[in-house]
C-alpha positions as CSV (number, residue, x, y, z in Angstrom):
1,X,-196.1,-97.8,-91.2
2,X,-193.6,-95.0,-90.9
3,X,-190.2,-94.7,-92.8
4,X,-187.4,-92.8,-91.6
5,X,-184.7,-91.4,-93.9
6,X,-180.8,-90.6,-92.7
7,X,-178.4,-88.9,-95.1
8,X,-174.6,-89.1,-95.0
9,X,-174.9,-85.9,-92.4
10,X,-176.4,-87.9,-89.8
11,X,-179.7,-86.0,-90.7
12,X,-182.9,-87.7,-90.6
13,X,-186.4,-86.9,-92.0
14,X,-190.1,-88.9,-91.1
15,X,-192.6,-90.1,-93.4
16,X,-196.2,-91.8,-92.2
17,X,-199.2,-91.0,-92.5
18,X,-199.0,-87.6,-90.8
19,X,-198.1,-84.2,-91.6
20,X,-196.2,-82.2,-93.3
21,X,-195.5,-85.3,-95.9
22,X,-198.0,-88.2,-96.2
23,X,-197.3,-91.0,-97.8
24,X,-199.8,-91.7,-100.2
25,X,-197.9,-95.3,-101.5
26,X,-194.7,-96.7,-101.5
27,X,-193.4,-99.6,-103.8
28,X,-190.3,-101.7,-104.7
29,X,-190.3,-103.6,-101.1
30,X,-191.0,-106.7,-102.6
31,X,-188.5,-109.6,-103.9
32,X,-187.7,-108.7,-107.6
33,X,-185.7,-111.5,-109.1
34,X,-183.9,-111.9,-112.5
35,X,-184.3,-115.9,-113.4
36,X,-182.3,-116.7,-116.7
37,X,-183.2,-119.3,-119.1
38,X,-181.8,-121.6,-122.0
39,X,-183.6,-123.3,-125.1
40,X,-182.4,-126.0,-127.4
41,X,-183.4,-126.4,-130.7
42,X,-186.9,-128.3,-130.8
43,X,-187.0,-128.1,-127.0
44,X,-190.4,-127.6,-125.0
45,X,-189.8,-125.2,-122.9
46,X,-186.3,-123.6,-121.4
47,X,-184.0,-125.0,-119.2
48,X,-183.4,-122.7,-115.9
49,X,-179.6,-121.9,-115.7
50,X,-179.9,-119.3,-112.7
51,X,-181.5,-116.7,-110.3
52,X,-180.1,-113.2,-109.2
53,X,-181.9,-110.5,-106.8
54,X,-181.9,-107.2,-109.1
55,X,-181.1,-103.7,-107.7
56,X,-183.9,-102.9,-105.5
57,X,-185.8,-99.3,-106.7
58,X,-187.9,-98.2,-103.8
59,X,-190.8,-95.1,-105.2
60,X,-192.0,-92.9,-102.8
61,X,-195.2,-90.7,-103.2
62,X,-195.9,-88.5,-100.8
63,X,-199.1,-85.4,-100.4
64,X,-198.5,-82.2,-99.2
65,X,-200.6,-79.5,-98.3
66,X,-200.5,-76.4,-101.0
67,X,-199.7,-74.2,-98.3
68,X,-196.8,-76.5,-97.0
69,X,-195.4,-77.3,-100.8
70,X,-192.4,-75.3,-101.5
71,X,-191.1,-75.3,-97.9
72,X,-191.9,-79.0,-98.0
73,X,-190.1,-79.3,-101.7
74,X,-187.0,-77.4,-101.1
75,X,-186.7,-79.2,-97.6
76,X,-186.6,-82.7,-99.9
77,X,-184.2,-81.1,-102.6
78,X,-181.8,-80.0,-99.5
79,X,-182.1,-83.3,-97.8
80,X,-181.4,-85.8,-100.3
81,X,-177.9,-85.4,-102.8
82,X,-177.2,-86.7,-105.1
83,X,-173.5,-89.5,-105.3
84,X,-174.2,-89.2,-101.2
85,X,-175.7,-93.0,-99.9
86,X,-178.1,-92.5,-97.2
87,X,-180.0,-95.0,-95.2
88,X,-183.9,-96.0,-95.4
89,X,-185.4,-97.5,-91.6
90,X,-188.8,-99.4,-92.6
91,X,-191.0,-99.4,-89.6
92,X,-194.2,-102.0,-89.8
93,X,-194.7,-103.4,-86.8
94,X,-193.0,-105.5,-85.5
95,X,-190.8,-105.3,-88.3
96,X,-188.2,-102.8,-88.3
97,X,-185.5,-103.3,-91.2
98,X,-182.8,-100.7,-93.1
99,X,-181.6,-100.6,-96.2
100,X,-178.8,-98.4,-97.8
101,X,-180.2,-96.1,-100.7
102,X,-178.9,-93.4,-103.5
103,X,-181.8,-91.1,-104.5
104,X,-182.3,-91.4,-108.3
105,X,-185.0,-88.3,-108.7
106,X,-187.6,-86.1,-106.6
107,X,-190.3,-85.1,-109.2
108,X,-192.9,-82.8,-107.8
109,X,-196.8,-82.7,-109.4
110,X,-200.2,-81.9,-108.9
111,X,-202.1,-78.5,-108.9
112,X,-204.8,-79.2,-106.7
113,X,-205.4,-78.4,-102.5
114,X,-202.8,-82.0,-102.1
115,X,-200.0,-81.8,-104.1
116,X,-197.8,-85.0,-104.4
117,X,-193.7,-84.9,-104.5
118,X,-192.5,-88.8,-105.8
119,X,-189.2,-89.5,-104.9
120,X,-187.2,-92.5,-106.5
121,X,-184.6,-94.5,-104.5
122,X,-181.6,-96.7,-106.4
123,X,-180.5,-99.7,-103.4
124,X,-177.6,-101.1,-105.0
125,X,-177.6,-104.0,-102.2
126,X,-181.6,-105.5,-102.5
127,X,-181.2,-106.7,-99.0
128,X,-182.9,-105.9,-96.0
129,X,-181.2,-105.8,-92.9
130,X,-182.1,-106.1,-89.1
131,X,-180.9,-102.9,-87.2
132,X,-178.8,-104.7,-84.7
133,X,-175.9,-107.0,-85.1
134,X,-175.0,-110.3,-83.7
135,X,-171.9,-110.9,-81.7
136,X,-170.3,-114.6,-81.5
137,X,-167.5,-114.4,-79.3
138,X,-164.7,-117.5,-80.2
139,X,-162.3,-116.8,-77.0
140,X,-163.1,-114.4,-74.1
141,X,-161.3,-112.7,-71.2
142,X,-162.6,-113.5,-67.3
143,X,-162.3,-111.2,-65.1
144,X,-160.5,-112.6,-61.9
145,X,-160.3,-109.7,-60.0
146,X,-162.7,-110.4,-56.6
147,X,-163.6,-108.1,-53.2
148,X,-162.2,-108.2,-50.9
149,X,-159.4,-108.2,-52.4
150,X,-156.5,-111.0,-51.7
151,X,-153.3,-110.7,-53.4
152,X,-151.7,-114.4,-53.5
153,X,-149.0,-115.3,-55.8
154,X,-149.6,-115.5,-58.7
155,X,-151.2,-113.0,-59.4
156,X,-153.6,-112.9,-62.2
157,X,-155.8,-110.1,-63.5
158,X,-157.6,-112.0,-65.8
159,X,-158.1,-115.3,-67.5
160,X,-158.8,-116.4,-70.9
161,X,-161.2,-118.7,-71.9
162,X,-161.0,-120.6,-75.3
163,X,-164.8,-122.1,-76.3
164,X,-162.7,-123.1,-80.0
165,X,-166.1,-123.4,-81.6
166,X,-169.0,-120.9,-81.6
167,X,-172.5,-120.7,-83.1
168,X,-173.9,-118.3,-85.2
169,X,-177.9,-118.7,-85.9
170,X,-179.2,-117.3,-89.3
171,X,-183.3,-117.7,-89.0
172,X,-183.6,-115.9,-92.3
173,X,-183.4,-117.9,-96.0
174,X,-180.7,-114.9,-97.1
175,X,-176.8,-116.2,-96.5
176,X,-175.6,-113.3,-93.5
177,X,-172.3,-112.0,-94.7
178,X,-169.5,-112.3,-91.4
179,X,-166.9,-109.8,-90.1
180,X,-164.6,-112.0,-88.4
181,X,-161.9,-110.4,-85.9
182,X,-158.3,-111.8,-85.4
183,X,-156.7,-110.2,-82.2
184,X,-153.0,-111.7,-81.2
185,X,-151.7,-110.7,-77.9
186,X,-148.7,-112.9,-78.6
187,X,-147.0,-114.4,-82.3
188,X,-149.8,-116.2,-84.4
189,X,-149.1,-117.7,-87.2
190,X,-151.4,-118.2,-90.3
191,X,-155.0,-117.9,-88.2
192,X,-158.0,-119.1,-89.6
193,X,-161.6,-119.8,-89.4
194,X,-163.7,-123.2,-90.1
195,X,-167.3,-124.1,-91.2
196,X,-167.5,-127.5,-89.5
197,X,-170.7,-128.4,-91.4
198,X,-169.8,-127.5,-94.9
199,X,-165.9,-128.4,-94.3
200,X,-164.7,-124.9,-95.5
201,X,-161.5,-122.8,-94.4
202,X,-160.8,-119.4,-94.7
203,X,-157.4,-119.1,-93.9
204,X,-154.8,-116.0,-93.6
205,X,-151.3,-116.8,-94.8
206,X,-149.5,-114.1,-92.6
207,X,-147.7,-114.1,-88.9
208,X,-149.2,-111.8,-86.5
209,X,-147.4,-109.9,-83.8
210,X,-149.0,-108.8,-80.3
211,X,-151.4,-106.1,-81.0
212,X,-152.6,-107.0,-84.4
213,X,-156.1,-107.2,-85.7
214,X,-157.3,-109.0,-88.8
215,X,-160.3,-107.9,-90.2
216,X,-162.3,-110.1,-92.5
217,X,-165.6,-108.9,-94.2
218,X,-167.3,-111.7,-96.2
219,X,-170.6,-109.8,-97.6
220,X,-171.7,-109.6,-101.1
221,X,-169.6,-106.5,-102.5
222,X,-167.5,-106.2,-99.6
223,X,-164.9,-109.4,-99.4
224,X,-161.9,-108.0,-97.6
225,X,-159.1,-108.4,-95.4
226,X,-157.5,-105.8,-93.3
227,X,-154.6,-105.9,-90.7
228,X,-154.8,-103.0,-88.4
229,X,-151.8,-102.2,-86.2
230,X,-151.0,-99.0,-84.2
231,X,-154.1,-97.1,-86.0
232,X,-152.9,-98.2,-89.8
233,X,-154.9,-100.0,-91.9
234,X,-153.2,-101.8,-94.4
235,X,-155.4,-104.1,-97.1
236,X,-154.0,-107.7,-97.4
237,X,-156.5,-109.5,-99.6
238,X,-153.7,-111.3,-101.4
239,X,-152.4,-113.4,-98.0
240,X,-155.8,-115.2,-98.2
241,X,-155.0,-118.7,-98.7
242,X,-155.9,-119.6,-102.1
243,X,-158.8,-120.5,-103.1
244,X,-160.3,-118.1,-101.0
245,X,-163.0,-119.0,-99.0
246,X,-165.5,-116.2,-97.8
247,X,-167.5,-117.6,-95.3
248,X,-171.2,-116.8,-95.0
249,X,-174.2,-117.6,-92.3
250,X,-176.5,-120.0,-94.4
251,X,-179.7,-120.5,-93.1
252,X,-180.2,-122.9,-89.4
253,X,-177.5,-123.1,-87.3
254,X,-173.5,-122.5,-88.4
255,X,-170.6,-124.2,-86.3
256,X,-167.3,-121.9,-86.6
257,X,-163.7,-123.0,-85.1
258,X,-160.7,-120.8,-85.0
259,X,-157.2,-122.4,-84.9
260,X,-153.6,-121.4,-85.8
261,X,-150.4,-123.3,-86.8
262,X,-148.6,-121.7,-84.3
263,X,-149.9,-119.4,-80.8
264,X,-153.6,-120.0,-80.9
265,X,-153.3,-119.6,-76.9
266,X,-152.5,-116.0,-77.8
267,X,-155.4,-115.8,-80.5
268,X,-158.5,-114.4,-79.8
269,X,-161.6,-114.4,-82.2
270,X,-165.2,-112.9,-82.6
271,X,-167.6,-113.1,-85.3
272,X,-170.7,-110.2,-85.8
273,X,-173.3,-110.9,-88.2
274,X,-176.5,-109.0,-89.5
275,X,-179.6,-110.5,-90.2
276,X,-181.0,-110.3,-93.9
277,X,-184.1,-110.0,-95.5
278,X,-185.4,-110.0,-99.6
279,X,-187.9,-107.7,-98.7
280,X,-189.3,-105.5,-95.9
């Protein structure tokens, strides 16, 4: 097992079971859920009203040598600051999973030859995630362009080719949050996204213009729309068509198709997703 630490600097630091800093144990990478309960009077028992995942703490001991300590210490104290998120890569293989992390405290200890330096990490978002990401593309460009090259008229450069309906596969039990691209070469009016098997549309009520992007995030904590033109971003949350519906990657397989009122030939669409995981 070996877990790699990056701060907001890009910096990383190793931990294993090698020097200078050996983990001695590491806890908090296990499911921790809060399941609520209700009682009537005379009742046997509670009724189960609901589940949420808690904030996931991650503790950290770790030895160091007595003659590596303070060097080893101020290293930590330099490397992790505090309001900064960082990210935690959990290697176990095969598993290899990330996690985002605010340090909560590094408490140093111990007076003997091995002296230990605990260090306590706040993960606002429980969840797991696999390093790579998945792209579903809705609508691609084909090259047409062949050699030798023979210019008959017309001429095209490339092609587009609309699929309508993609797949995206979620083999974990966690719901995959989606960031779902808009591009318009042309005028599009009111684009939008449907989950054929749970009969869902997420919908924005807008008219876009050749060159436009709409950006849609749909994870926990992070439900927004953004239309990005020209290098500006502008936030435009409120032209979701009401009631809003954030599409997520349940579990199995997950049939998306893109449509338009008006220009979906000029519409393309792409949808990346991240595996998820309730513990390492």
């Amino acid at each position: 097992m070996k877990i790699i630490c990056e701060n907001a600097r890009g910096e990383q630091i190793p931990f294993g079971w090698f020097p200078p800093l050996w983990i001695n144990s590491i806890t908090g990478l296990g499911a921790d859920y809060d399941v609520t309960t209700s009682k009537n009077s005379g009742q046997d028992g509670e009724n189960y009203t609901g589940a949420t995942a808690s904030k996931r703490n991650i503790v950290l001991t770790l030895d160091v040598r007595k003659a590596d300590y303070v060097k080893q210490r101020d290293r930590l104290y330099s490397f992790f600051q505090p309001r900064s998120e960082g990210t935690l890569y959990f290697y176990d293989d095969p598993i290899v999973r990330k996690i985002a992390y605010y340090v909560e405290s590094i408490e140093p200890s111990g007076e003997d030859i091995l002296k230990s330096i605990v260090i306590s990490f706040i993960c606002p978002d429980p969840k797991f995630y696999a390093l790579s990401d998945n792209l579903t593309e809705l609508a691609t460009w084909e090259g047409l362009i062949e050699w030798p090259l023979e210019i008959i008229a017309p001429f095209e450069v490339t092609r587009k080719v609309n699929s309508l309906i993609g797949n995206v596969v979620n083999p974990s039990a966690v719901p995959m949050g989606l960031t779902v691209t808009f591009r318009a070469s042309g005028t599009v009016v009111n684009p939008s996204l449907y989950d054929v098997n749970r009969q869902l549309l997420m919908q924005v009520n807008t008219t876009m213009h050749a060159g436009d992007q709409i950006v849609i995030t749909t994870g926990d904590g992070n439900k927004r729309v953004k239309l990005i033109f020209g290098g500006v971003t502008t936030n435009i949350n409120n032209l979701m068509a009401y009631p809003p519906h954030w599409l997520q990657a349940q579990q199995g397989d997950n049939l998306y198709r893109y449509n338009a009122d008006e220009g979906i030939d000029n519409l393309s669409v792409s949808i990346v997703s991240t595996e998820a995981f309730w513990g390492a």
